[in-house]
C-alpha positions as CSV (number, residue, x, y, z in Angstrom):
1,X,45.2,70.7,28.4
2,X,42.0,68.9,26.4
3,X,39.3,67.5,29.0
4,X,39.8,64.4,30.1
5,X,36.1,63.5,30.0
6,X,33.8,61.3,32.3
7,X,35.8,58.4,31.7
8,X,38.7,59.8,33.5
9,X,36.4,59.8,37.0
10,X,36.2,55.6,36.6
11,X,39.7,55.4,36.7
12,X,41.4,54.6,39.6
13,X,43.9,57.2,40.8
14,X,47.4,55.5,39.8
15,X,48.8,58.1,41.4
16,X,47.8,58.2,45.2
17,X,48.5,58.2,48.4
18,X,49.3,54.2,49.5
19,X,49.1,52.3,52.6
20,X,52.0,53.4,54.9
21,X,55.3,51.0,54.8
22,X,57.6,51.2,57.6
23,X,61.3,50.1,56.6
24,X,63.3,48.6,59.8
25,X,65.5,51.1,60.9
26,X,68.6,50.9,63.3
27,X,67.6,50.7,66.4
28,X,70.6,51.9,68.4
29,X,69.2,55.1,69.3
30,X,66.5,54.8,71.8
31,X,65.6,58.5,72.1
32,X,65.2,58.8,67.9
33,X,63.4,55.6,68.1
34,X,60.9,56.4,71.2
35,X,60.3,59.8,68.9
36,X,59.7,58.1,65.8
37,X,57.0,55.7,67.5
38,X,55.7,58.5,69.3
39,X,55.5,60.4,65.9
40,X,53.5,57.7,64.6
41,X,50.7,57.5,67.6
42,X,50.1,61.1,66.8
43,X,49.4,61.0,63.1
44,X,47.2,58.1,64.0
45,X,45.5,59.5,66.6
46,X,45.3,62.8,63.7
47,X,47.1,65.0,65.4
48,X,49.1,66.0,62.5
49,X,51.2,68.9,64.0
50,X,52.6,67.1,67.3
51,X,53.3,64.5,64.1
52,X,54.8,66.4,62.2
53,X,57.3,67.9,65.4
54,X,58.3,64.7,66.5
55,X,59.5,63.0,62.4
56,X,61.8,66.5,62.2
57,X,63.1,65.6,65.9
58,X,63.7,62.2,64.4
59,X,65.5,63.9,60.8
60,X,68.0,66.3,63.4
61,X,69.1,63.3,65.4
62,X,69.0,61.0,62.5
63,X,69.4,62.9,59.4
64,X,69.4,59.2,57.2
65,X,66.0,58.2,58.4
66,X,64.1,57.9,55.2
67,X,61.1,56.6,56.9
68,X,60.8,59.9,58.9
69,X,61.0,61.6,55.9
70,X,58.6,59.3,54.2
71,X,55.9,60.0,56.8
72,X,56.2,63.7,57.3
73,X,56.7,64.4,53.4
74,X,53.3,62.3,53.1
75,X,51.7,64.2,55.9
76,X,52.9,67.8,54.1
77,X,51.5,66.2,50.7
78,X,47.7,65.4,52.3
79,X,48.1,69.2,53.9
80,X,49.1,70.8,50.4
81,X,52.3,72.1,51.7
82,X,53.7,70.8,48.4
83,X,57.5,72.6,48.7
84,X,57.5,71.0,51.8
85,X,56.5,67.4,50.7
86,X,58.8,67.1,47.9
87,X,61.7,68.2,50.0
88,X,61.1,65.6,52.0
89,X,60.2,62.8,49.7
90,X,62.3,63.3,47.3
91,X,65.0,62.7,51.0
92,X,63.3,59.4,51.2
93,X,63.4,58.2,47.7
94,X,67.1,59.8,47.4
95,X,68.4,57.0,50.2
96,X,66.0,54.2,48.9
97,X,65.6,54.1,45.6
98,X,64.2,50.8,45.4
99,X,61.6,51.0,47.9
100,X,58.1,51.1,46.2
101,X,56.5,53.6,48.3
102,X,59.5,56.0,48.5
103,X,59.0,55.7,44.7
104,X,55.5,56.5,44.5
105,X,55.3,59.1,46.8
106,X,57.9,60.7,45.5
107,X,56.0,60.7,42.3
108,X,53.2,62.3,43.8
109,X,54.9,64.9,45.1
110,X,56.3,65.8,41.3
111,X,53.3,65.2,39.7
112,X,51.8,68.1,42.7
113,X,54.7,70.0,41.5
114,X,54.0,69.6,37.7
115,X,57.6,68.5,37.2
116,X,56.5,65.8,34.7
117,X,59.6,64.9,33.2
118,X,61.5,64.1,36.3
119,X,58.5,62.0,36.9
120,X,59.3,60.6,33.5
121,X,63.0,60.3,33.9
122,X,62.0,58.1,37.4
123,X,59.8,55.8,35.6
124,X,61.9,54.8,32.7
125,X,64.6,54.0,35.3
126,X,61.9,51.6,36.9
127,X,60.8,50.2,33.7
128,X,64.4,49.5,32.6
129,X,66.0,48.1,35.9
130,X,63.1,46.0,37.2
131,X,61.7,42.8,35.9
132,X,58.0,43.4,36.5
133,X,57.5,46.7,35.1
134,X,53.9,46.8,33.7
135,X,53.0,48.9,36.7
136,X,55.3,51.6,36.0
137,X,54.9,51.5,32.3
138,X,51.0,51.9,33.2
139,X,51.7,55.1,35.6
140,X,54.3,56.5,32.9
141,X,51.2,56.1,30.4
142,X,49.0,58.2,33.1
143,X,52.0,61.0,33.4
144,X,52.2,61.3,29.4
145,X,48.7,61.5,28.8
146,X,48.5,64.0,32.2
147,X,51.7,66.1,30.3
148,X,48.9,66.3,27.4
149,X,51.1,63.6,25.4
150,X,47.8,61.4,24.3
151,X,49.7,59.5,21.4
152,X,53.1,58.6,24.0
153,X,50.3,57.4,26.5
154,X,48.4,55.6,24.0
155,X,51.8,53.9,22.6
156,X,52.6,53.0,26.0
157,X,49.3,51.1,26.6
158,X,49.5,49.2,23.5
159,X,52.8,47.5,24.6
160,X,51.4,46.5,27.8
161,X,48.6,45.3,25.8
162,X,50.7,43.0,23.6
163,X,53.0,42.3,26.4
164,X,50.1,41.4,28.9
165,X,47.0,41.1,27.0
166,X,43.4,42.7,27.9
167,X,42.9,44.8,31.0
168,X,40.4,46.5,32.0
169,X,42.2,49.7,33.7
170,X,44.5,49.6,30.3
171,X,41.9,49.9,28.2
172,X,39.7,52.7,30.1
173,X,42.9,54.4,30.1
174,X,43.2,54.1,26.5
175,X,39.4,55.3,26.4
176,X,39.9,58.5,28.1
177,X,42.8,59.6,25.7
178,X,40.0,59.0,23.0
179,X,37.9,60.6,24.5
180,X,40.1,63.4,25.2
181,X,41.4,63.8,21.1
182,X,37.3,63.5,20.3
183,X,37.4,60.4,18.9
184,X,34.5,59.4,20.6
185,X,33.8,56.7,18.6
186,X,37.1,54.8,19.4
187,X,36.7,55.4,22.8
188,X,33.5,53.5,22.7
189,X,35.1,50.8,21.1
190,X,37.5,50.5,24.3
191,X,34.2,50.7,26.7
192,X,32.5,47.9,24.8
193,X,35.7,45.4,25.1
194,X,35.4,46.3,28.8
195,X,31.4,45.7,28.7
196,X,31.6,42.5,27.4
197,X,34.0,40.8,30.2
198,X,31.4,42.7,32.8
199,X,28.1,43.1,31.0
200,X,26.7,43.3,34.4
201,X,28.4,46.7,35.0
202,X,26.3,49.5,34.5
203,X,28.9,52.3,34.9
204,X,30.2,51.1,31.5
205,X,27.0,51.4,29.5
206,X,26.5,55.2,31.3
207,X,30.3,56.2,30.0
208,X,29.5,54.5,26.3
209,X,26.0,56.0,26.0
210,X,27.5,59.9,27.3
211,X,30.0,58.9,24.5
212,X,27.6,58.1,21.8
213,X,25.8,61.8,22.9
214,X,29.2,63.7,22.1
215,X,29.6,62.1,18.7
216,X,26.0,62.8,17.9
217,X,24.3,59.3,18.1
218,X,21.8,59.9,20.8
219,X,19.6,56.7,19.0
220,X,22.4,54.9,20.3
221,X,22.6,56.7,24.1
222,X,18.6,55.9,24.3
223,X,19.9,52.4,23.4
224,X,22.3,52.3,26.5
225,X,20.1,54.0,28.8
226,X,16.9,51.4,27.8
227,X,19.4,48.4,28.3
228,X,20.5,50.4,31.9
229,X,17.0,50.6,33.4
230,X,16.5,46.3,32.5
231,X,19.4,46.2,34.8
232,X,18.3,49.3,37.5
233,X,15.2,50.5,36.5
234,X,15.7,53.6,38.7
235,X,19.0,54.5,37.3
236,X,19.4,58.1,38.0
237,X,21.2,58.4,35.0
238,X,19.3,57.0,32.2
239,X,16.1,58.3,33.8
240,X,16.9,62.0,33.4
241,X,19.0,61.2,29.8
242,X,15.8,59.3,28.7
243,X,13.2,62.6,29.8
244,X,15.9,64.9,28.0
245,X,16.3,62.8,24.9
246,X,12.4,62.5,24.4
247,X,11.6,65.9,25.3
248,X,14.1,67.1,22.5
249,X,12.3,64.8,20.1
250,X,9.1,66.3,21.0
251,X,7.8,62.8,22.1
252,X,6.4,64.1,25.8
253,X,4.2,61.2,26.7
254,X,7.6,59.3,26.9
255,X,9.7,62.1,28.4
256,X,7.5,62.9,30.9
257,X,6.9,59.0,31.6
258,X,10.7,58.9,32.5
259,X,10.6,62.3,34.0
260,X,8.2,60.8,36.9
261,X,10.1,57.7,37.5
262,X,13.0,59.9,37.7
263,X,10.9,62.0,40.6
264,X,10.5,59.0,42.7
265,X,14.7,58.9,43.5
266,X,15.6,61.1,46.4
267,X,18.8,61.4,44.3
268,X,17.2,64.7,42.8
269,X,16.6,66.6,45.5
270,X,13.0,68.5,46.1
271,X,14.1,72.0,45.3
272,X,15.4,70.5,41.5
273,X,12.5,68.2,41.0
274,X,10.5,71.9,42.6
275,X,12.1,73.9,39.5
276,X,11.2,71.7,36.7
277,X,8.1,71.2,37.2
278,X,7.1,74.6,37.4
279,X,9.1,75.0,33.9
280,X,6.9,72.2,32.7
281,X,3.5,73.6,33.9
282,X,4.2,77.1,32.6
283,X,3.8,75.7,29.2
284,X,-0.3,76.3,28.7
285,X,-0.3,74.4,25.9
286,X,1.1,71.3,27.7
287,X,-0.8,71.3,30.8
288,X,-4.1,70.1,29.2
289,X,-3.0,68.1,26.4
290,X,-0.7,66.3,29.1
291,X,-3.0,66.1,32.0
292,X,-2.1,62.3,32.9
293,X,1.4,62.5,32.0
294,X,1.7,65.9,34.2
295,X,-0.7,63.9,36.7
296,X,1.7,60.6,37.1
297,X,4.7,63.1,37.4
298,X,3.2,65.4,40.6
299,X,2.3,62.1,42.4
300,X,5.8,60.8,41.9
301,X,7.4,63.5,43.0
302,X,4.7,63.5,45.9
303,X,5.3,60.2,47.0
304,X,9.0,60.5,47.1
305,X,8.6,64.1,49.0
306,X,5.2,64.1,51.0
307,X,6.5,66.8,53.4
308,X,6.7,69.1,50.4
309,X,4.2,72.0,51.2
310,X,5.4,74.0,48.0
311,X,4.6,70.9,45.9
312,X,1.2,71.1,46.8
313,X,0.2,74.6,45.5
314,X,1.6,73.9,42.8
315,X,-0.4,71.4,42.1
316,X,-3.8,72.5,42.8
317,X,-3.0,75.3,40.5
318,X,-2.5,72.8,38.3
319,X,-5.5,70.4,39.0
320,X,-7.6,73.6,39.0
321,X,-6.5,74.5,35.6
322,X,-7.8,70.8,34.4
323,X,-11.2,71.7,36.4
324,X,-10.5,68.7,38.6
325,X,-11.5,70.1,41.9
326,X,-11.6,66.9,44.0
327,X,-7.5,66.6,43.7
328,X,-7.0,70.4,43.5
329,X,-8.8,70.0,47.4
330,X,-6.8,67.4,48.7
331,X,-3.6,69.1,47.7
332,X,-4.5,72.1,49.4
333,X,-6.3,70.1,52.5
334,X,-2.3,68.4,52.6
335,X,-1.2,71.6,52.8
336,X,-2.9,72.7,55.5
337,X,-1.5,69.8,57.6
338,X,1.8,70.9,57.0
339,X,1.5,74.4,57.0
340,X,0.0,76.9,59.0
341,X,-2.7,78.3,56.7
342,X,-3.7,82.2,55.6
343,X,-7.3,83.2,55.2
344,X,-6.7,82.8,51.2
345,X,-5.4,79.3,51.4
346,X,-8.6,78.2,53.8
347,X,-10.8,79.7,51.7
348,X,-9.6,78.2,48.4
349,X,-9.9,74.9,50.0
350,X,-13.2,75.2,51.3
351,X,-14.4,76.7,47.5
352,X,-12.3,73.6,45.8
353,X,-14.7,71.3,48.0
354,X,-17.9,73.4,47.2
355,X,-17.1,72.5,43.6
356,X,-16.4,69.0,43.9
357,X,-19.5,68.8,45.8
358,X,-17.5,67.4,49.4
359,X,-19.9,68.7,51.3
360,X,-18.6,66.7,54.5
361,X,-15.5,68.7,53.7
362,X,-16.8,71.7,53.3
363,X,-18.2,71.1,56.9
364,X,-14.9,69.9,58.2
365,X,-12.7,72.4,56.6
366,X,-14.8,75.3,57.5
367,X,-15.0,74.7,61.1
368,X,-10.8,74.4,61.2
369,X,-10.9,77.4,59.4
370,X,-13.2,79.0,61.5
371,X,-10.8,78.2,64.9
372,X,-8.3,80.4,63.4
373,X,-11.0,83.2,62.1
374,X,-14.1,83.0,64.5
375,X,-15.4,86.2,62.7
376,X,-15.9,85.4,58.9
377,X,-19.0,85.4,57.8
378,X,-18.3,84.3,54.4
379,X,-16.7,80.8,56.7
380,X,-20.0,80.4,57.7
381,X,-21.9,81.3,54.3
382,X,-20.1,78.2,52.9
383,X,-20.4,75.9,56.2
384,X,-24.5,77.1,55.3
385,X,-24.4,75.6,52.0
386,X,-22.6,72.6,52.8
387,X,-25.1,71.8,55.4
388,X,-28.1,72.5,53.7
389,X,-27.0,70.1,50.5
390,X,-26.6,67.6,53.6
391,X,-30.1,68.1,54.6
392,X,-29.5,69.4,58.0
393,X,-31.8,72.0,58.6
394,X,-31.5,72.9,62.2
395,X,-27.6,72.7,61.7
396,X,-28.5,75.4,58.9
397,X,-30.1,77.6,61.2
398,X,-27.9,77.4,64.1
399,X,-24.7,78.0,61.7
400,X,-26.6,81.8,60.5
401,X,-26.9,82.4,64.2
402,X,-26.4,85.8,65.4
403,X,-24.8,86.6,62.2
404,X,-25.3,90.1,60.7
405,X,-25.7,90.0,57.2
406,X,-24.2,93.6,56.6
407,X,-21.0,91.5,57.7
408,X,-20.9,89.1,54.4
409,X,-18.0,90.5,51.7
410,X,-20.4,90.6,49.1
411,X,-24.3,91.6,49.0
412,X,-24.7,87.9,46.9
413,X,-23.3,86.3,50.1
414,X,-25.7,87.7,52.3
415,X,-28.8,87.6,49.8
416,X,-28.2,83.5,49.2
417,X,-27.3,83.1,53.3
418,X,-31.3,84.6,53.5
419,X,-32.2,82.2,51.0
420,X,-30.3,79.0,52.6
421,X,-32.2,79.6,56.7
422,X,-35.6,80.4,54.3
423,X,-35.2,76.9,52.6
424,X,-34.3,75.1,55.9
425,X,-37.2,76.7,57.6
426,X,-39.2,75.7,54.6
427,X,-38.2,72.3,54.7
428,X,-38.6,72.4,58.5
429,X,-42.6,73.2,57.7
430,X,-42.2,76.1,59.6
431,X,-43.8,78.1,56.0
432,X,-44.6,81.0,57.9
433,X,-41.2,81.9,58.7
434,X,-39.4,80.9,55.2
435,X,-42.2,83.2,53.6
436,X,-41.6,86.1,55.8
437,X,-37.9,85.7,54.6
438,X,-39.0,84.9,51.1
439,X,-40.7,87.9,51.3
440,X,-38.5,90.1,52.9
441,X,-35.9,89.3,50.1
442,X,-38.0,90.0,47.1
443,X,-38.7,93.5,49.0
444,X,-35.4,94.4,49.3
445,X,-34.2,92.7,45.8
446,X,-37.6,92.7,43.3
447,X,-35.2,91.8,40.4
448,X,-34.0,88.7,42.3
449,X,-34.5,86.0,40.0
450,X,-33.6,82.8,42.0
451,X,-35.5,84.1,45.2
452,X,-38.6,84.6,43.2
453,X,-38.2,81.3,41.6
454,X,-37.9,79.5,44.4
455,X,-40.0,81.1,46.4
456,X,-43.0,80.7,43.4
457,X,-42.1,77.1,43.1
458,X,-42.9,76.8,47.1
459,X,-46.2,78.8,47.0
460,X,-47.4,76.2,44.0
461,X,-46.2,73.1,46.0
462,X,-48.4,73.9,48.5
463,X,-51.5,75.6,46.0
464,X,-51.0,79.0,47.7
465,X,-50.7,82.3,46.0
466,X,-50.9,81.1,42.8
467,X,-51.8,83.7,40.7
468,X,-49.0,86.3,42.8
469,X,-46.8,82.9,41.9
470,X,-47.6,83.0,38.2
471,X,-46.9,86.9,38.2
472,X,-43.5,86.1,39.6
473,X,-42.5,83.3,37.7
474,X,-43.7,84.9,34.2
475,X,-41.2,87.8,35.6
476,X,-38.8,85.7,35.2
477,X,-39.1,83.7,32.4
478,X,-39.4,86.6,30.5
479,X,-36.2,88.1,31.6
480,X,-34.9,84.1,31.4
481,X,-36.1,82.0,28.6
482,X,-33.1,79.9,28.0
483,X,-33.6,79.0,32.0
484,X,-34.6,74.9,32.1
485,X,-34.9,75.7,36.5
486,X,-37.1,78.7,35.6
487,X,-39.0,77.1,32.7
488,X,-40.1,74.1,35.0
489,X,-41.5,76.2,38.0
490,X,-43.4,78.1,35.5
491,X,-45.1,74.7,34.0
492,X,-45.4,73.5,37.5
493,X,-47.2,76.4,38.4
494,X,-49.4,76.5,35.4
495,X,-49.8,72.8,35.9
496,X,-51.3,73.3,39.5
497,X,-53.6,76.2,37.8
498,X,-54.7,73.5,35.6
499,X,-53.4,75.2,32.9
500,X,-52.2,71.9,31.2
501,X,-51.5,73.2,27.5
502,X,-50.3,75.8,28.7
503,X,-47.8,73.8,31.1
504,X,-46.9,71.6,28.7
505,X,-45.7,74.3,26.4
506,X,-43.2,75.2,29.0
507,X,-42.5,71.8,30.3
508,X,-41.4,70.8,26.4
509,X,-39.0,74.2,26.8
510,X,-37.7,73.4,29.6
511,X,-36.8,69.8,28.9
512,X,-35.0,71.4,25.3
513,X,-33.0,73.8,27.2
514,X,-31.2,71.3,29.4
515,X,-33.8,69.9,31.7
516,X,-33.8,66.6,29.9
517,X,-31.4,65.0,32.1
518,X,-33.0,66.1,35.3
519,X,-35.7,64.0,37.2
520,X,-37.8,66.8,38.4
521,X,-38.3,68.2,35.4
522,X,-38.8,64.7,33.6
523,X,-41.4,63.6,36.6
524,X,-43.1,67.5,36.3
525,X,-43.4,65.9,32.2
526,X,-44.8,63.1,33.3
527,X,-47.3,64.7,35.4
528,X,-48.5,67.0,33.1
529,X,-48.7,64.5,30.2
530,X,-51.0,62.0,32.7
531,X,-53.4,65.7,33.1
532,X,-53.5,65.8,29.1
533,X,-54.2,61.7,28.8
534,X,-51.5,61.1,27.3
535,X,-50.9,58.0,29.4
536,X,-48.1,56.3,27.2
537,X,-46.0,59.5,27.0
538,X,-46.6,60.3,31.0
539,X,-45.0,56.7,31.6
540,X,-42.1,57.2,28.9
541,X,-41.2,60.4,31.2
542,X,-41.8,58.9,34.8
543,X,-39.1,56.0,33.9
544,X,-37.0,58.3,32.5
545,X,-37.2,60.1,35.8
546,X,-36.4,56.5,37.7
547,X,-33.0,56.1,35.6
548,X,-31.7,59.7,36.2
549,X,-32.0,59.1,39.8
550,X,-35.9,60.6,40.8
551,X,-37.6,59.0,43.5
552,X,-38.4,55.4,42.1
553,X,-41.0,54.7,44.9
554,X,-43.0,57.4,44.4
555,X,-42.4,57.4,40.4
556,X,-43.2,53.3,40.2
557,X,-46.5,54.1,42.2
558,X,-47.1,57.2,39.3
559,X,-46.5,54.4,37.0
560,X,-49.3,51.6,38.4
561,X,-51.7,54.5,38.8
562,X,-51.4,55.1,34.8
563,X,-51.7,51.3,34.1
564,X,-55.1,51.1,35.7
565,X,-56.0,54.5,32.9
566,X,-55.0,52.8,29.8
């Protein structure tokens, strides 16, 4: 037999169980009676068995009880004991024929059986003996088109049609034999009669848009499901149809518009919702020229399931892919509320703040970390930065406390951990215990570029050591020269030598490799161009310093100075 299609699940089932019936029986017999009511308690009260004991007590004393056999043939039906049930129905129906529910479980029972035509032969009797017949010539159109007799069902339904005009079960009917033949487009034309007595039915528009898919017209299924979601704008239904109909047109901005509205329902469940997103961020090629689209569909789906731990890795791989740290963080930093973390995940999270410059969070993170694993040094290397970019010195030197640097994973950990309690101590003013470390450091690492930077550009703040600082800084220059960091301590110290061509050589390097668009380097400019006179040029550099964010106090004063030079 053909499919009968999704319109076959909006029909109601003709053929069901109905509301029990009780016929009046004689009541002479008090002991059949007191079973039979007994018999009833019981299959109220579920207990089908002790039921079904007490209506065969009631058959042996009173073998013409056709309720008894009614209820205990209905019983055997709802337990699948189908031999059973028709036995017994067919009993009931046999000595009352013209009771209704006799009839129609009777029919049931048959129609469990597959024994269509005496289902058939039952029905035409009804139609022909009994005045209002349009129910029985509806369920003989249900048995026809159930024998896989589409054109006698559809015959049927068109003389209840012209004998009783429109109705809406006659016509859904006639829909799903349509539908069943693939006329698709005929069955359509049944659902939109029914859509335009109850345009406000939305079930209607989902069966005529699935039909207008199997016939090929998914323009007009996009049409159905747009006119759905006025109506329910979360529709399950259209939502998914919509993200699968763009996504085959290759129009993903719209697909995955619908595909996050659809990740707000709780009608798809987490695990689902889980699965196609990963399909979707496995495509490479769609995860950065989708970003937002990607982005609107993660937070739907985390809004909708904020307990989802899995969810979250997901998306910080995701968010770290699109080099935006700050969200890749707080999806990890979620995760680590709802789950209990591994050394990996803490890490990660601490590095995701280090690059989206969360220092607070580095802090924060770090020291939950560091309750679970007291011993990692590399915890506390990254607690170190975070602290010094927060300008808390002493916190800085307390945090490298007792540590041993052999213990750091790496020998770059433990060279910039040096470097971080030697620039606290050096912002402290205690010099003489920064350069002993500064010191120490270029002992044990002489081709240590950023230690012998910053430790020259310290020595020429001050106006110490300045020709050991040159020496150091030329070193690396020369092994650096696209460097704008290195180019600038060199100036600076060449300024501070008074070598002011000279610095401004350097300082004009340095601001074309990069340095443009940092105030130190711009105010360094402006110094050196105020040494050389060159009062106009000094000023152009010290406000350029003000708007990239240099010390405007100190950089207005610069400026007044000049004004009294000119």
């Amino acid at each position: 037999m053909k499919n009968k299609g999704l319109i076959a699940a909006v029909l109601t089932l003709v053929l069901g169980l109905s509301p029990v019936v009780y016929a009046q029986e004689d009541e002479q017999n008090n002991d059949y009676q007191y079973a039979l009511i007994e018999a009833v308690k019981q299959k109220n009260l579920g207990n089908l068995p002790e039921a079904v004991k007490l209506y065969n007590l009631v058959i042996k004393d009173k073998p013409d009880c056709a309720i008894a056999y009614y209820e205990v043939g209905t019983i055997y039906l709802l337990t699948n004991q189908q031999d059973a049930a028709k036995r017994n129905l067919e009993a009931a129906y046999s000595f009352d024929k013209e009771n209704y529910w006799y009839t129609l479980a009777y029919l049931n029972a048959l129609a469990a059986q597959k024994e269509y035509e005496v289902a058939v032969d039952i029905l035409k009797e009804k139609i022909d003996k009994e005045e209002d017949k349009t129910e029985w010539e509806y369920k003989l159109a249900v048995t026809y088109f159930t024998m896989d007799k589409p054109g006698k069902a559809r015959r049927t339904l068109e003389k209840i049609e012209r004998d009783k005009g429109f109705s809406e079960k006659i016509t859904l009917l006639k829909a799903s034999i349509y539908e069943s033949e693939g006329k698709f487009e005929l069955a359509r034309e049944e659902i939109e009669k029914v859509m335009e007595i109850f345009p406000e039915a939305i079930k209607f528009r989902v069966v005529a848009a699935e039909l207008c898919l199997k016939s090929g017209e998914e323009e007009g299924a996009a049409s159905y499901y747009l006119e759905i979601l006025e109506e329910d704008s979360m529709n399950i239904f259209a939502l998914t149809n919509l993200t699968d109909y763009y996504r085959k047109k290759e129009d993903y901005k719209n697909s995955y518009k619908y595909l996050a509205r659809s990740f707000k329902s709780d009608q798809i469940e987490a695990s689902r919702k889980m699965a196609i997103l990963s399909y979707y961020l496995s495509k490479e090629d769609h995860v950065s020229k989708y970003f937002k689209e990607l982005d609107r569909v993660i937070v739907a789906f985390a809004e909708a399931n904020p307990n989802e731990s899995d969810l979250c890795l997901l998306a910080a791989d995701f968010y770290i892919q699109n080099q935006d740290y700050y969200k890749a963080y707080t999806q990890l930093k979620h995760y680590l509320e709802l789950q209990k973390g591994s050394y990996n995940i803490y890490m990660q999270t601490i590095l995701l703040a280090n690059a989206a410059s969360l220092d607070e969070e580095v802090i924060f993170m770090s020291d939950k970390a560091l309750k679970a694993y007291p011993d990692s040094s590399d915890l506390r290397f990254f607690k170190g930065i975070a602290l010094y970019q927060s300008a808390d010195h002493e916190a800085v030197i307390e945090n490298f406390k007792g540590i041993s640097f052999e213990s750091f994973s790496s020998v770059e950990y433990a060279s910039q951990a040096k470097m971080l309690i030697a620039d606290a101590y050096y912002n402290m003013k205690e010099y003489t215990r920064s350069d002993s470390l500064y010191e120490s450091l270029i002992r044990e690492e002489p081709e240590n570029y950023m230690v012998l930077n910053n430790y020259s550009y310290y020595l020429a703040e001050r106006g110490e050591k300045l020709e050991q600082a040159k020496s150091w800084s030329a070193d690396v220059v020369r092994n650096n020269p696209d460097n704008a960091t290195f180019l600038d301590t060199y100036a600076w110290i060449l300024y501070k030598m008074e070598s002011y061509d000279e610095a401004e050589k350097y300082i004009l390097s340095a601001l074309d490799k990069g340095g443009k668009n940092d105030p130190d380097v711009n105010e360094h400019a402006g110094d050196i161009q105020k040494a050389l006179e060159s009062f106009q040029l000094a000023e152009s550099y010290y406000l350029k310093a003000i708007i990239l964010g240099g010390n405007r106090k100190s950089l207005e004063s610069k400026i007044e100075i000049l004004k009294t030079k000119e």
